[in-house]
VEXZAKE-470062 format. One line per field, with one value per residue (C-alpha): x, y, z; residue number from 1; chain. Coordinates in steps of 0.5 Angstrom, whole numbers. Example, Ala and Ser with C-alpha at 12.3 -4.5 7.8 and 13.67 -1.06 7.14 Angstrom:
// VEXZAKE-470062
u [25;27];
v [-9;-2];
w [16;14];
k [1;2];
c [A;A];
END
This chain:
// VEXZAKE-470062
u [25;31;33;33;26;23;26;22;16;17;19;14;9;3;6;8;13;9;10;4;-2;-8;-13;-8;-14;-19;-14;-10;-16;-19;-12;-10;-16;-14;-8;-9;-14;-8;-13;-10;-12;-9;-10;-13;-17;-15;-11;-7;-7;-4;0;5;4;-2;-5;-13;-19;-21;-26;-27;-22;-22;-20;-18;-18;-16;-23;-24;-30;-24;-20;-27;-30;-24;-24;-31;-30;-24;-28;-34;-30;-32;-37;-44;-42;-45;-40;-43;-49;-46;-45;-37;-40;-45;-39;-34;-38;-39;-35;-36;-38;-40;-40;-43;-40;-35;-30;-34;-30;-32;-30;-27;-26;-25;-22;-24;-20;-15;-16;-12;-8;-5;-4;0;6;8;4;9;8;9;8;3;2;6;1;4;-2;-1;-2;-2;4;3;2;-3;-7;-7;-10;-15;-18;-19;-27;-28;-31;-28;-24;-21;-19;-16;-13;-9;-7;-4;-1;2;6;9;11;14;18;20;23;26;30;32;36;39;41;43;48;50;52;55;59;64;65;67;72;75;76;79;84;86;87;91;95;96;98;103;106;107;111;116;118;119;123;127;129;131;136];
v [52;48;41;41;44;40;33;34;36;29;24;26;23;27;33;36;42;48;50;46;48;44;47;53;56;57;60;63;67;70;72;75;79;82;83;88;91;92;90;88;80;74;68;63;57;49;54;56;49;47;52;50;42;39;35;35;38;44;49;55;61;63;71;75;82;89;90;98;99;102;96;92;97;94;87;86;92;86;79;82;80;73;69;71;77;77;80;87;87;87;92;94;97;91;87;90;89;82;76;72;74;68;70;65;66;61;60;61;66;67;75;74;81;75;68;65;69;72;80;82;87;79;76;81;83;75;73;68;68;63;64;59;60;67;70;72;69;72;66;65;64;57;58;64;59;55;60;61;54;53;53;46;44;37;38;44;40;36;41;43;36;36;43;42;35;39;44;40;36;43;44;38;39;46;42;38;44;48;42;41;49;48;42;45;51;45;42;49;51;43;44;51;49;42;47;52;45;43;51;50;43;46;52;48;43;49;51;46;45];
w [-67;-66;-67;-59;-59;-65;-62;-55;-59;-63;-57;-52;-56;-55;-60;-67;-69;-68;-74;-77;-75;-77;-81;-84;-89;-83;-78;-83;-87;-80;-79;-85;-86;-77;-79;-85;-81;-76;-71;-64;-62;-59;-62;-56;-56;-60;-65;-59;-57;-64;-65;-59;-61;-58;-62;-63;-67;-68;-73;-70;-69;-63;-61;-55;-57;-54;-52;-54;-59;-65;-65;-65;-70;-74;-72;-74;-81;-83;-81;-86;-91;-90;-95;-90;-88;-80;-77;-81;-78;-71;-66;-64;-57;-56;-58;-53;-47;-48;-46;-52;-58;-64;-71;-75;-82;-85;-81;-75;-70;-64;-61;-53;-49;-44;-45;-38;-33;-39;-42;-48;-44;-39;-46;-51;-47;-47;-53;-59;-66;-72;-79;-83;-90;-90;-84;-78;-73;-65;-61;-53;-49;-45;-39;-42;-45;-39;-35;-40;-40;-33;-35;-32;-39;-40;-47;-43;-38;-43;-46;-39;-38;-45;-44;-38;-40;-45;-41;-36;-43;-45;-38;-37;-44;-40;-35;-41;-45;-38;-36;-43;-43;-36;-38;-44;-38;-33;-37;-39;-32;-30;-36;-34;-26;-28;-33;-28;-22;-28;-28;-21;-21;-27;-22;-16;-20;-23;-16;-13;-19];
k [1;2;3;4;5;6;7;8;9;10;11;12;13;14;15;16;17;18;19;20;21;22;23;24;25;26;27;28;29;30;31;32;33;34;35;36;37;38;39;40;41;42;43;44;45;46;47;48;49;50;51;52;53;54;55;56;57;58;59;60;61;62;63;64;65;66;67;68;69;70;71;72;73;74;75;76;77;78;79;80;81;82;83;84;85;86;87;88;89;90;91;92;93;94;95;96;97;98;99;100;101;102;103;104;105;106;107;108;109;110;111;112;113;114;115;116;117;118;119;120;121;122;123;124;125;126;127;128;129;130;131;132;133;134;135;136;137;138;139;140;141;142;143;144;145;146;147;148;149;150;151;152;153;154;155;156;157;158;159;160;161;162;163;164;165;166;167;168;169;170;171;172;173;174;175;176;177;178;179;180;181;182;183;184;185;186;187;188;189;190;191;192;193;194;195;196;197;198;199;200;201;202;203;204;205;206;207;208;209];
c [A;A;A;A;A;A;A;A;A;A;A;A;A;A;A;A;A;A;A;A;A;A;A;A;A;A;A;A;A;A;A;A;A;A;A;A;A;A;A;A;A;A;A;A;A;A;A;A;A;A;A;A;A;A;A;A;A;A;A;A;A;A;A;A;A;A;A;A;A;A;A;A;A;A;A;A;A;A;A;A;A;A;A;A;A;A;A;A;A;A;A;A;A;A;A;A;A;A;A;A;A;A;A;A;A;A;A;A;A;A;A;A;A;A;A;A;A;A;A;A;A;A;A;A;A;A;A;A;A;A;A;A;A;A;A;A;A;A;A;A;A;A;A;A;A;A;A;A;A;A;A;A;A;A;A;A;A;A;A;A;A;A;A;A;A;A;A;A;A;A;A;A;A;A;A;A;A;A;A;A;A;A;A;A;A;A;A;A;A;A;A;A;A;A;A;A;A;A;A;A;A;A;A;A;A;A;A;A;A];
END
């Protein structure tokens, strides 16, 4: 993140440095466990929420996976590894027909082949990652993680709008950082055309002697 990025996050009010996710051991325990089961997963949901800045509440860990029944067999081979174990006594095709799937273990997970309108195979190719406590978590780009909560449930659309204000922050600090790119550029081009304008006066005052 750069001091650019992280003073925009600051001064919207409304974010913190995505680098600090709340609730680390949650997200980090479920994360870890996926990781070393190489299982394919985008991070969505509140946690996707705090990993781009937005301030808010979270206790599940929301996951969006690669819905083929292997890469669901290890997903829930991997999350068997949490205190209760429920996700041992579930079944990888039931799994990976369905939309949701909530493991009631600790942390609670809940397992999406879809996240609203959103597959995996929309969410990988653009997906963002941060590292929290030495693990690598895979998470939702923004306009991804937009797309996934047009559900019309109120803390969804509070999510959007909170999204949204930070997108048109990140933009605004584009144009800031576009015109202050330009403006180094600018001045290089109007100090070359003025020394080329003082060339030519020199060689017209050099004829006319």
């Amino acid at each position: 993140m750069t001091v650019f990025t992280a003073c925009t996050y600051f001064f919207t009010g409304l974010v913190s440095p995505p680098v600090t996710a709340p609730g680390p051991s949650r997200l980090t325990t479920v994360c870890a466990l996926l990781n070393a089961a190489h299982v394919r997963y985008v991070v969505v949901g509140g946690f996707a929420v705090a990993l781009h800045g937005v301030v808010r509440a979270t206790h599940d860990v929301d996951v969006l996976l690669e819905p083929s029944v292997k890469n669901v067999r290890l997903a829930l081979h991997a999350l068997e590894e949490l205190p209760f174990g429920v996700a041992g006594d579930l079944d990888p095709a039931t799994v990976a027909a369905s939309p949701i799937t909530v493991i009631g273990d600790n942390p609670r997970v809940d397992v999406l082949t879809l996240a609203w309108s959103v597959r995996y195979a929309d969410a990988a190719p653009g997906a963002l990652a941060a590292e929290v406590d030495g693990v690598v978590i895979p998470y939702a780009d923004l306009q991804t993680l937009i797309r996934s909560k047009r559900t019309g449930r109120l803390q969804d659309s509070a999510d959007i709008e909170a999204l949204e204000r930070l997108g048109t922050s990140l933009a605004s600090l584009d144009g800031i950082l576009d015109t202050a790119r330009r403006v180094p550029a600018d001045l290089a081009e109007r100090h070359d055309e003025h020394r080329y304008q003082q060339r030519r006066v020199t060689l017209r005052a050099r004829k006319k002697k």
